[in-house]
N, C-alpha and C positions, 0 to 999 in steps of 0.2 A: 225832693229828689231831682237832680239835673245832672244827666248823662250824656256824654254825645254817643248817639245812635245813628247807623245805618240802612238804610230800607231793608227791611224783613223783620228788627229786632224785634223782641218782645217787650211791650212795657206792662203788660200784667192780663188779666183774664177779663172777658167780658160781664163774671155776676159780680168784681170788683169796681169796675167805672167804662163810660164809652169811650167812643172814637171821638176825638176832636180833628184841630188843623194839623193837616200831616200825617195823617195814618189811617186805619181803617181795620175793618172789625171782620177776621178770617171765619168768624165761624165760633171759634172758642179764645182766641186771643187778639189783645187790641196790638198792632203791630207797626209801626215805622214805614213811613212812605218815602220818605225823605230822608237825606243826610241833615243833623243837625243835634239840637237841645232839646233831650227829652225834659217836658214840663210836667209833672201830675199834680195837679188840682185838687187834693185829698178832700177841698170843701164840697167842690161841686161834683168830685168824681169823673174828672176829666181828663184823659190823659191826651199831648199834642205835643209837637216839635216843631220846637222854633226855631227860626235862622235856615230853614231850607226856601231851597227851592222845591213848588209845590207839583207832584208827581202830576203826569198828566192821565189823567184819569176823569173817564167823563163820572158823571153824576144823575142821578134818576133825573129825567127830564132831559135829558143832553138829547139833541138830535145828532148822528154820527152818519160817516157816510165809511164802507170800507171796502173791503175783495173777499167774497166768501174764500175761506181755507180748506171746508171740511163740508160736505155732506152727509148725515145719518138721515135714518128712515124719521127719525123723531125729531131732529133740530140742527141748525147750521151754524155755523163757528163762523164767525168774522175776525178777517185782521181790520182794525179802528185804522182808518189814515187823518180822518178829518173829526174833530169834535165842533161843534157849534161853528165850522165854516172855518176852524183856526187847523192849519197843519198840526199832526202829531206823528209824533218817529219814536215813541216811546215802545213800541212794541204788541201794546195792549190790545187782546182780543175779548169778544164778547158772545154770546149764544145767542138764539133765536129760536121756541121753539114753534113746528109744523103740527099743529093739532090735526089736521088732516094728513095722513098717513099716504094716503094715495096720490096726493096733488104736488107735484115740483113746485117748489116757491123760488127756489134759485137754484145755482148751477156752480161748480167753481170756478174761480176766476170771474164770477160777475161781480158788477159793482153795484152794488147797495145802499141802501140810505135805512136806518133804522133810529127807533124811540128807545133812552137806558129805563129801564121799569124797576129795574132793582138792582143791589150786591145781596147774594147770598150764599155766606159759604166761600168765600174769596174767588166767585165765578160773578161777572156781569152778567146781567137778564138782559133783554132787549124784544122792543116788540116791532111788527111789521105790521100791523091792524090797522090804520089809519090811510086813506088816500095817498097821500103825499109820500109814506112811506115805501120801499120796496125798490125791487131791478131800476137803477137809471141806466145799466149799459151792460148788454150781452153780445157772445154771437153765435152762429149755429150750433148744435150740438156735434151735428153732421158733418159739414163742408166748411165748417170757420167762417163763413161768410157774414155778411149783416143781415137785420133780421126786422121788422118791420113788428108795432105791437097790434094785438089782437085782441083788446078788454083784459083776459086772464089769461093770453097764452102770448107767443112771438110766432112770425111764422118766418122762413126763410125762402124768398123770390126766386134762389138759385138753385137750390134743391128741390123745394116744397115743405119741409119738415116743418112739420106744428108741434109744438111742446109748452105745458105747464109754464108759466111763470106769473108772480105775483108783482104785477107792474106797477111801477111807481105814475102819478100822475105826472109829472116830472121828469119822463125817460125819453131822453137820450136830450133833453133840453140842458142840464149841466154840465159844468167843465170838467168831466171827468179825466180828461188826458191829465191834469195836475198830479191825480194821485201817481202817476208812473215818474215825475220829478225826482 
């Protein structure tokens, strides 16, 4: 079978075959990442598209740096700018979740660095556990001002305000002015 498909088509179900190159698996259907030539692999059960260009989209293991979008009580939305250090402008967001319910881990508009842990459900997972991971750049919640790190919090010199955040060991040492390019 070879179709040309568009990013979202359907090339068939996931108890039929997986996701190869160029697509990815929503949940219940294997689905088109890419413009191109749908290929299925009836032997191996592989459905993939070829002749695209390959969507950007990080992958379990990617380290991503972004701008939180969203805050819930349970988890935070990232817009992705950066995957593995390479610009991306593809739009692509990813979750975080806050097992601790009481603790601010970020804020929006901060900028972030997080670990992909998984796709599940055509949502990216991502984790903040790791040292390295977390805030490389905030400012006050109060005064806008800059803020100075404090182990697990920020505090702000002009105000005073202490608050929650889960600091990157890495904060405020990247270039994060890039993301705003």
């Amino acid at each position: 079978m070879e179709d040309f498909v568009v990013p979202g088509d359907t090339l068939g179900s996931i108890e039929e075959m997986e996701a190869g190159n160029n697509t990815f698996d929503d949940g219940s259907k294997i689905r088109a990442s890419t413009i191109g030539i749908a290929n299925i692999d009836k032997k191996n059960k592989i459905a993939q598209v070829e002749n695209g260009k390959r969507a950007a989209i990080p992958k379990k293991g990617d380290i991503v740096i972004g701008t939180v979008a969203a805050v819930l009580s349970s988890m935070i939305a990232v817009a992705i700018h950066y995957i593995n250090g390479k610009p991306n402008s593809s739009g692509v967001e990813c979750i975080c979740q806050n097992m601790d319910r009481r603790r601010i881990i970020a804020r929006v508009n901060d900028v972030i660095t997080l670990k992909i842990e998984s796709h599940l459900n055509g949502t990216i997972h991502a984790t903040i556990d790791e040292p390295e991971l977390g805030v490389l750049f905030t400012k006050c919640n109060i005064c806008a001002g800059s803020v100075v790190p404090l182990r697990d919090r920020v505090k702000c010199p002009n105000c005073g305000f202490v608050e929650d955040r889960k600091i990157s060991t890495n904060f405020e040492k990247s270039d994060f002015l890039k993301l705003r390019d």
